[in-house]
C-alpha positions in Angstrom: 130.0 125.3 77.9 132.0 123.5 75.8 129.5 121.7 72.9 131.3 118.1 72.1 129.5 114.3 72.4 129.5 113.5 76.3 128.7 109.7 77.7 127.3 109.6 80.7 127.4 106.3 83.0 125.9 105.9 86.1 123.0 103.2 88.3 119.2 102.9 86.9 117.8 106.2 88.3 120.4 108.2 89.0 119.2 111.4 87.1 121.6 110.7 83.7 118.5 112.3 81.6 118.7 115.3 84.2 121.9 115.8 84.1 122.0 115.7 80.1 119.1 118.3 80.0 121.5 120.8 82.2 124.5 119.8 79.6 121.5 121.1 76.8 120.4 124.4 78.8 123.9 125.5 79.7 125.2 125.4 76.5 124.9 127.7 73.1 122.4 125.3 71.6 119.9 126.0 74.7 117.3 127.4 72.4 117.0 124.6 69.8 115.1 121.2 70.4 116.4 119.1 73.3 115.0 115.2 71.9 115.5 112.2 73.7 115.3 108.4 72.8 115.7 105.3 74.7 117.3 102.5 72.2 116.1 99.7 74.2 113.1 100.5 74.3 112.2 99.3 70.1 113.1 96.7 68.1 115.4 97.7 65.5 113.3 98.6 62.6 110.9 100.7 64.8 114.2 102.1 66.0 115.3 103.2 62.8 112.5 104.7 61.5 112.7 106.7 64.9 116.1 108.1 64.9 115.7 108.4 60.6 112.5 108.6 59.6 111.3 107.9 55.9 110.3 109.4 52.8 106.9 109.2 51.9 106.0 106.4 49.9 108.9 104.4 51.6 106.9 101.3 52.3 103.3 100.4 53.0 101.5 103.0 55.1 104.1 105.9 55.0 101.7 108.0 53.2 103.8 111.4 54.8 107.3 112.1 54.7 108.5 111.7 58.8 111.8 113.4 59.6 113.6 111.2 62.5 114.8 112.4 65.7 118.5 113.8 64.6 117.0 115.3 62.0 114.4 117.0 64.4 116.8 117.5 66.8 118.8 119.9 63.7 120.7 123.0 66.1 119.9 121.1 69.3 120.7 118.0 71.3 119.5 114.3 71.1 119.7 112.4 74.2 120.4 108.4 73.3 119.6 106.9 76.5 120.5 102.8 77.2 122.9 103.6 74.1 124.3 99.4 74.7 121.0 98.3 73.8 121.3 99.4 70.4 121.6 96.8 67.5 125.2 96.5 65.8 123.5 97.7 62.4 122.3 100.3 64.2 125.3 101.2 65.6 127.2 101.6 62.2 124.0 103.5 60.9 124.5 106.3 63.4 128.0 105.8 63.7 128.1 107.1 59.9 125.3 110.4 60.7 127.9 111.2 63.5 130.9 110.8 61.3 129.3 112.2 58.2 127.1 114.8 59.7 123.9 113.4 57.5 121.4 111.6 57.8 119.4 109.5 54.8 115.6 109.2 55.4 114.6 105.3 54.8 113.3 105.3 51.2 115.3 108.6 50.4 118.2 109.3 47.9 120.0 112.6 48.8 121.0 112.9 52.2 120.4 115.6 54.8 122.7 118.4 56.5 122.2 117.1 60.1 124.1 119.6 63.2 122.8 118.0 66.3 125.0 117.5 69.5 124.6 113.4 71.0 124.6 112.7 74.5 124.7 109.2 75.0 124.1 107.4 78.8 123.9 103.9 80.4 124.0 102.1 83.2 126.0 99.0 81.6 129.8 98.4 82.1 130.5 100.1 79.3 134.3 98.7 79.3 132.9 95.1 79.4 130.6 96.1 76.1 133.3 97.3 73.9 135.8 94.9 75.1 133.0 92.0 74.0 132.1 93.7 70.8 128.7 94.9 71.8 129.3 98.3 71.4 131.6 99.3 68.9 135.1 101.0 69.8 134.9 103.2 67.4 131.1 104.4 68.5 132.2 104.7 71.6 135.4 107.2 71.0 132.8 109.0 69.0 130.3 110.1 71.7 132.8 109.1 74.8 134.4 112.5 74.0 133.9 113.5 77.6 132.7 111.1 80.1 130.5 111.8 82.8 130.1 109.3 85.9 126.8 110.5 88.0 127.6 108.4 91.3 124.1 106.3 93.1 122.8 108.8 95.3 123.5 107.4 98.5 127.5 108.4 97.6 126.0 112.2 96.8 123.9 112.9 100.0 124.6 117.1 99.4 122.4 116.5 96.6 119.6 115.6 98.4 118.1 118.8 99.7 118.8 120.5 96.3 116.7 117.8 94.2 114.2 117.9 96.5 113.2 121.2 96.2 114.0 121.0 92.6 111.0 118.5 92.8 108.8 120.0 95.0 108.8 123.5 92.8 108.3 121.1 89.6 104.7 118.8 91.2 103.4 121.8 93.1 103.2 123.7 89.7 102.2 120.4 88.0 99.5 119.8 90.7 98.8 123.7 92.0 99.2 122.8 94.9 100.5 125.7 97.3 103.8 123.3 98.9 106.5 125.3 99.2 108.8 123.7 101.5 110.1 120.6 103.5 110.7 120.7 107.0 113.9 119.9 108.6 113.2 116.9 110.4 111.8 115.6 106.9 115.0 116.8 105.3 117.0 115.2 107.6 115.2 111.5 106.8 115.9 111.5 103.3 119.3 112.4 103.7 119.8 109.8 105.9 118.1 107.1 103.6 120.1 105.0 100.8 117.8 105.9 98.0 118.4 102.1 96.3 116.0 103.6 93.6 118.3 106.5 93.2 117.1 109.8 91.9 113.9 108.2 90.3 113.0 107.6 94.3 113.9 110.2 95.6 111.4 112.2 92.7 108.8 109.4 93.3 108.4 110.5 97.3 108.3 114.1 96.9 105.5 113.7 94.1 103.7 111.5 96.6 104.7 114.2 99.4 103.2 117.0 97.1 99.8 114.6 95.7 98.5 113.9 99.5 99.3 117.4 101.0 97.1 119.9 102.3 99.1 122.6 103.8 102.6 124.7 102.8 105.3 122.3 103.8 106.0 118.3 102.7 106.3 116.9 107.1 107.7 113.9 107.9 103.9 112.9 108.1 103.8 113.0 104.7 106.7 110.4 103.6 106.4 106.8 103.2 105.7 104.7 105.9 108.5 102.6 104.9 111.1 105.5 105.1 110.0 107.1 108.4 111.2 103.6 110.0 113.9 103.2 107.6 117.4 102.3 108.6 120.6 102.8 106.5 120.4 100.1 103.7 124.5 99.4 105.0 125.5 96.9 103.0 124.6 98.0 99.9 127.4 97.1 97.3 129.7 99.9 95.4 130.8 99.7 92.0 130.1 95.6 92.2 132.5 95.3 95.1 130.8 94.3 98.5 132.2 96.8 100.9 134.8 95.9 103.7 133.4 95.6 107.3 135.7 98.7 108.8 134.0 100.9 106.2 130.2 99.3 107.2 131.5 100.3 111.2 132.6 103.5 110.2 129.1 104.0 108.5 127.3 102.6 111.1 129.4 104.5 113.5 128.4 107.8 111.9 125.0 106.7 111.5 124.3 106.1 115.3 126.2 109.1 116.3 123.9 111.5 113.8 120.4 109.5 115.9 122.3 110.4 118.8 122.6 113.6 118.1 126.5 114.1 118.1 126.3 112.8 121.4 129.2 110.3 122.0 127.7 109.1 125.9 124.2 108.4 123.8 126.1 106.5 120.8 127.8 104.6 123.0 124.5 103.4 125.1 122.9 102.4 121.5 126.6 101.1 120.6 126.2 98.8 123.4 130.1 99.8 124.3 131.7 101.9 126.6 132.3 105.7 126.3 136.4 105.2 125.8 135.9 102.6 123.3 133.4 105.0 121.0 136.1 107.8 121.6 138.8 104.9 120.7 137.5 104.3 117.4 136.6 107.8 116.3 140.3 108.1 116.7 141.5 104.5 114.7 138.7 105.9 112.0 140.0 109.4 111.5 136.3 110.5 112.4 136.3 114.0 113.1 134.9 114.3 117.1 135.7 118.1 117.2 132.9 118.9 114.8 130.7 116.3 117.2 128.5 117.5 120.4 129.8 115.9 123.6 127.8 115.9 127.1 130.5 117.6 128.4 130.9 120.5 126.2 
């Protein structure tokens, strides 16, 4: 895998930390430290002696030396998570380390080699930052060397399955817990919800699935109560736009006809419509019906 500064822009929850930690293990620094730090999570002097560190003696109380997180992260990868949070000052300060390929401990005179690989993410409009100064452009060309857009989850329902299991495998070993599969019927729900926490949700209910189960398999019985009478959250907006109302019919239209089981007579019962006027907008929304179950076949 090619090693070079990625960005990676997505929704709150969407798995951008995930996704940076398979950049890390799939690429020739996979044995070296894999560090992560979320800028807004300190102020800026906290922040600094984070991503720095200091030399000992530097100021009152820094009675060790501390080698900061690129330092740390020397051979490796250092995940910079909510990167538009960071201060301007800050921004120039690791603008320089990325440029210069060193880092200066606070309190320190002679700088130090640094080879670490940045992976940067947010869930800002990152356009909207640069263009009103908040991030700088020229930070940005440095770690925007490739950019990675991780889509809400609802837009990625093939996903679901996989990061479920992914999930399951990770609290059953967490928990020993003998879980070692989800049935399809409980599948089937989650792939059918809109996940408005994302990824983070999606991780949340299988831990809870995992935490209250007693046999081999996460059952529908064991999802939230809130899910298992769930509908499809229809209106939910994409990329800021609210979406048109043919593409919330044709959703909804899908939607009925998967409760229905394919069955087009059913859908158009719980359509409320007539049989030829389901059949007449499968047709007006280039909605396959030859891969759909009919009565009649």
């Amino acid at each position: 895998m090619v090693d070079c500064n990625v960005l990676i822009t997505g929704e709150s929850g969407t798995g951008k930390e995930l996704f940076a930690r398979y950049l890390h293990y799939n690429s020739g620094r996979a044995e070296s430290p894999f560090l992560a730090l979320n800028c807004g999570a300190f102020g800026e002097e906290l922040l600094s002696n984070e991503m720095f560190g200091h030399e000992k003696g530097a100021f009152t109380g820094a009675l060790t030396l501390k080698k900061g997180l690129i330092e740390s992260a020397q051979g490796g990868t250092l995940f910079l998570d909510e990167i538009t949070e960071m201060s301007p000052a800050m921004q120039v300060k690791l603008l320089r380390v990325i440029q210069e390929h060193e880092v200066l401990r606070l309190g320190g005179t002679v700088p130090v080699k640094t080879d670490a690989r940045y992976i940067a993410a947010t869930n800002r409009d990152v356009a909207a930052f640069t263009k009103d100064g908040s991030l700088r452009q020229d930070l940005f060309f440095r770690l925007n060397v490739v950019n990675l857009h991780i889509p809400p989850l609802c837009e990625r329902k093939g996903d679901v399955a996989l990061l479920s299991y992914y999930f399951l495998n990770k609290f059953a070993l967490l928990m020993k817990k003998e879980v070692a599969s989800i049935s399809p019927e409980a599948i089937s729900l989650l792939e059918n919800h809109d996940f408005p926490g994302n990824v983070r949700e999606l991780e949340n209910i299988i831990e809870r699935g995992v935490a209250i189960n007693t046999g081999h398999s996460i059952e529908v019985a064991h999802l939230p109560e809130k899910l298992r009478e769930s509908v499809p959250r229809l209106f939910r907006k994409k990329e800021g736009r609210v979406p048109s109302l043919e593409g919330q019919e044709k959703a909804y239209i899908r939607w009925v006809l998967n409760e229905a089981g394919g069955n087009q007579t059913v859908a158009a019962q719980m359509l409320g419509i007539s049989r030829v006027s389901l059949w007449r907008k499968l047709k007006s929304y280039d909605i396959d019906d030859g891969t759909i179950l009919d009565e009649a076949s």
